[in-house]
C-alpha angles and dihedrals in degrees: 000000000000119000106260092055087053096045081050091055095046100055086047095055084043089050087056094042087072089066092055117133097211107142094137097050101018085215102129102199123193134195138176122189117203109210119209107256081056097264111136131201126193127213135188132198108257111196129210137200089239089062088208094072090057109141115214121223092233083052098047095052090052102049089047084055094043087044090057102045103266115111095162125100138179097178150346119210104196118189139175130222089206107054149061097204113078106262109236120202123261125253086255085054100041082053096047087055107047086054087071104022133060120232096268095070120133114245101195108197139196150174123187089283130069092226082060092069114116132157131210137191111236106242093058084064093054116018119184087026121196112238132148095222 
């Protein structure tokens, strides 16, 4: 993926972050999940009281793109607003996101500054991955 693709898919994940409903942790996190066919659906982390029911942002943006028909992604750029390191996902995310991606995935990560961007294969985030398939 070249880099202004990538800077493309990190305003718009920074864009989501600002919808963010983070009042327990104050840690506004963004995604945005490009689809293979160039869609792309945002998502945002949505907190709850009963910290449990917590929604990630990476989550969020896949089950926006699987709730609408599309189960096929090329890569997810994922951002905070309230951080300067880059904001990996989760082990619920990462395997989230290994039940629709292959290994090869691109995991686009970002903190609040441009030097913070990494990216990452999927399966170096979660080696050894479950799957029934």
């Amino acid at each position: 993926m070249n880099e202004a693709k990538q800077l493309s898919l990190f305003h718009t994940a920074r864009s989501a972050a600002q919808h963010a409903y983070a009042p327990y942790s104050n840690f506004r996190v963004g995604a945005a999940l490009l689809c293979a066919d160039g869609t792309v659906y945002t998502g945002c982390n949505v907190e709850n009281a009963a910290y449990p029911l917590c929604t990630c942002a990476e989550r969020t943006a896949i089950c926006k793109a699987v709730s609408e028909g599309n189960r096929t992604f090329s890569a997810i750029a994922i951002t905070s607003l309230d951080s300067a390191d880059a904001c990996l996902p989760c082990g619920s995310c990462r395997q989230t996101l290994a039940e629709f991606c292959t290994d090869d995935f691109l995991v686009i990560v970002q903190g609040d500054s441009a030097d913070s961007v990494r990216a990452y294969r999927l399966g170096d985030l979660i080696p050894a991955v479950f799957r029934l398939n």
